[in-house]
VEXMIKOL-601891 format. One record per residue (C-alpha): residue number from 0; residue in three letters; z, x, y. Coordinates in nm, 3 decimals, decimal comma, m for minus. Last residue first. Layout:
# VEXMIKOL-601891
+-----+------+---------+---------+---------+
|  nr | rest |       Z |       X |       Y |
+-----+------+---------+---------+---------+
| NUM |  ALA |       Z |       X |       Y |
...
+-----+------+---------+---------+---------+
This chain:
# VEXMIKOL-601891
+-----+------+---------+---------+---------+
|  nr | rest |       Z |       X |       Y |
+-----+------+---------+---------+---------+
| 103 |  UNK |   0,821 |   1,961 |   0,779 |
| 102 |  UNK |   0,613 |   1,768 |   0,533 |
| 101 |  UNK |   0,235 |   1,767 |   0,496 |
| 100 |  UNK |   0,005 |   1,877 |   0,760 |
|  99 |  UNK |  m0,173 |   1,535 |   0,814 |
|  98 |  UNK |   0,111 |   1,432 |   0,970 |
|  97 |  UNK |   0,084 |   1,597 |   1,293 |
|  96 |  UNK |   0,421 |   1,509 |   1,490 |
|  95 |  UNK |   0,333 |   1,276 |   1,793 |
|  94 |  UNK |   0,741 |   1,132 |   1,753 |
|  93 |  UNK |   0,691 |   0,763 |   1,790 |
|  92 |  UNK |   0,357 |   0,653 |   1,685 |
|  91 |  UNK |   0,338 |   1,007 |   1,420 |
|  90 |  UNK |   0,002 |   1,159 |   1,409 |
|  89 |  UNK |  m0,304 |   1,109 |   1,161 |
|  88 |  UNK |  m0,214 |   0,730 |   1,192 |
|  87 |  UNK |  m0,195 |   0,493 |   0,885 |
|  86 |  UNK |  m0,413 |   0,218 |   0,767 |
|  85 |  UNK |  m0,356 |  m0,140 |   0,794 |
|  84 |  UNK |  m0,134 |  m0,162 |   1,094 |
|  83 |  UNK |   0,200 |  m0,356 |   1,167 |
|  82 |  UNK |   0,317 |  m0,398 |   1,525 |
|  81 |  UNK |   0,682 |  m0,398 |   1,568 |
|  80 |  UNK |   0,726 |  m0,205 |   1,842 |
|  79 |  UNK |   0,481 |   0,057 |   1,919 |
|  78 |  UNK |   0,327 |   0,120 |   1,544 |
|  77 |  UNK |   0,468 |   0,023 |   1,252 |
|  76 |  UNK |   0,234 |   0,180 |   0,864 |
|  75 |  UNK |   0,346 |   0,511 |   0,881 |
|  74 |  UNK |   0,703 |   0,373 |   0,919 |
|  73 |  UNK |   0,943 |   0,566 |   1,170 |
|  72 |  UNK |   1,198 |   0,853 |   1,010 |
|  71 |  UNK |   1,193 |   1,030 |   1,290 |
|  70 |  UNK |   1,080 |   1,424 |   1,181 |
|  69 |  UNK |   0,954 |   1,335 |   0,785 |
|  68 |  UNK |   0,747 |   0,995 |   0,936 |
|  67 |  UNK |   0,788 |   0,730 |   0,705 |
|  66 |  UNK |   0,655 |   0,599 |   0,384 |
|  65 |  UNK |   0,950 |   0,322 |   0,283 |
|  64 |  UNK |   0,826 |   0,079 |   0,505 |
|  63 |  UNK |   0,495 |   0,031 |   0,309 |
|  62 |  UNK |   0,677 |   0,041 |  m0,017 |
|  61 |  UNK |   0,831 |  m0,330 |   0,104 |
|  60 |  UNK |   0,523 |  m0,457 |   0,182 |
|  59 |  UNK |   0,369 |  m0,400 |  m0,127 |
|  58 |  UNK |   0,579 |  m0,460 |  m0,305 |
|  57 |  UNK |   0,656 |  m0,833 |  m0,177 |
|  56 |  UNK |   0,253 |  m0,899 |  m0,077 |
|  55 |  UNK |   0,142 |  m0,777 |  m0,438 |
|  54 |  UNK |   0,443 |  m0,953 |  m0,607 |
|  53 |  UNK |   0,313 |  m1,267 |  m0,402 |
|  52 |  UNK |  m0,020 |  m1,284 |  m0,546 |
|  51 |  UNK |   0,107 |  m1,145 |  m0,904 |
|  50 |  UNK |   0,256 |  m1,466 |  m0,882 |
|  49 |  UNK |   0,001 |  m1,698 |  m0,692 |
|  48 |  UNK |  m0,272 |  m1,516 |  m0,982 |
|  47 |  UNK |  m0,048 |  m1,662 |  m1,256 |
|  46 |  UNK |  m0,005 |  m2,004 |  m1,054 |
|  45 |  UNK |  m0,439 |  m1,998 |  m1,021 |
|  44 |  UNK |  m0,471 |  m1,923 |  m1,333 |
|  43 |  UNK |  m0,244 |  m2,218 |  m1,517 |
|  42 |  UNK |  m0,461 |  m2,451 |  m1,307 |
|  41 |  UNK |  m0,747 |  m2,333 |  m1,410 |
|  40 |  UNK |  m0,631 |  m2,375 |  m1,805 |
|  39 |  UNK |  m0,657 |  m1,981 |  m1,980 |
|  38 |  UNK |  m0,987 |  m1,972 |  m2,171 |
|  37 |  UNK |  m1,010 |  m1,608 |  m2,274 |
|  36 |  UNK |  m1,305 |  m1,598 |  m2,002 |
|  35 |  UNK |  m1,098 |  m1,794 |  m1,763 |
|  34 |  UNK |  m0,831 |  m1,532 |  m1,814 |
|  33 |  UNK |  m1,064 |  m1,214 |  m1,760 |
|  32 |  UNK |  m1,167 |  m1,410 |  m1,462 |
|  31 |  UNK |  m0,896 |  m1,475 |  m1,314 |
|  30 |  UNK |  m0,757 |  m1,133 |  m1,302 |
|  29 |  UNK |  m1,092 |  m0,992 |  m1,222 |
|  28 |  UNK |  m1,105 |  m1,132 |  m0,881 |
|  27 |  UNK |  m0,859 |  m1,166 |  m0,659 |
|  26 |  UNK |  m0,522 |  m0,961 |  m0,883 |
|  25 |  UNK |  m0,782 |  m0,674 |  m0,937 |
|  24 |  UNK |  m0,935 |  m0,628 |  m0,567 |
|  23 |  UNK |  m0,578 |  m0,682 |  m0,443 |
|  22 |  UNK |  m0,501 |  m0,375 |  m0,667 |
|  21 |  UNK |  m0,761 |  m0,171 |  m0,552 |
|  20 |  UNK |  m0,636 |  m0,272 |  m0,180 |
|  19 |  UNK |  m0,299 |  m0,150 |  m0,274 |
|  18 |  UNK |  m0,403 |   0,141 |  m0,465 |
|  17 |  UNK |  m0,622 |   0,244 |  m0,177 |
|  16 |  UNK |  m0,315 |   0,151 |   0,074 |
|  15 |  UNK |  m0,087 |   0,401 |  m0,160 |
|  14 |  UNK |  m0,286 |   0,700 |  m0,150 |
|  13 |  UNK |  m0,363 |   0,666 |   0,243 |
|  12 |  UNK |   0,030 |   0,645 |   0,238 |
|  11 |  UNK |   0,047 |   0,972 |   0,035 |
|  10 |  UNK |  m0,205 |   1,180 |   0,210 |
|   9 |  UNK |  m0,086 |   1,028 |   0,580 |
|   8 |  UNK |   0,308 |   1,163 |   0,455 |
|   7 |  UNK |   0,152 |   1,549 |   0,357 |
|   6 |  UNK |   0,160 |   1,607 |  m0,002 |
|   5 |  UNK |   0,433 |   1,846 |  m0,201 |
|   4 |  UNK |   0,292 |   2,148 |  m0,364 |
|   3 |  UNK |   0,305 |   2,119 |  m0,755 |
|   2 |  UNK |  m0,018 |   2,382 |  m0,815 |
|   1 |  UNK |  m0,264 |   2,269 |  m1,038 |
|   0 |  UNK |  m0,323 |   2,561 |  m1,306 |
+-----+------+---------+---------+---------+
């Protein structure tokens, strides 16, 4: 049986950047092609892939600040100031705490 042991923060934001760049790979490129292929207007595809576009960029952005540090609360993703990164750190920008360990 799987146990239900809660992940560590970097396991669940390096969780959420693959589904976020999986996603990206989805609304880029087989979006518009599945609905070229069931003969969807051009122009009418590129407005549909501008809205999931956007709703990509809004959610995912948003969800990116909500992953934070268990000890200081500080975004995975913000590091020294205001910086934003790609990929998260092993250890915490503001507090050094080890978040590879799972939650305190």
């Amino acid at each position: 049986m799987i146990q239900d042991r809660k992940r560590s923060p970097y396991v669940k934001a390096c969780v959420f950047m693959l589904y976020l760049i999986v996603a990206l790979f989805v609304i880029m490129w087989v979006l518009p092609s599945a609905l070229t292929n069931l003969g969807v207007p051009s122009d009418l595809v590129m407005w549909i892939e501008f809205a999931f576009g956007l709703l990509w960029f809004v959610v995912g952005g948003v969800r990116s600040f909500m992953i934070a540090c268990p000890n200081c609360g500080r975004s995975l993703f913000i590091r020294h100031g205001f910086i934003s990164v790609l990929w998260p750190p092993k250890r915490c920008s503001k507090c050094d705490l080890n978040l590879i360990e799972g939650d305190a």
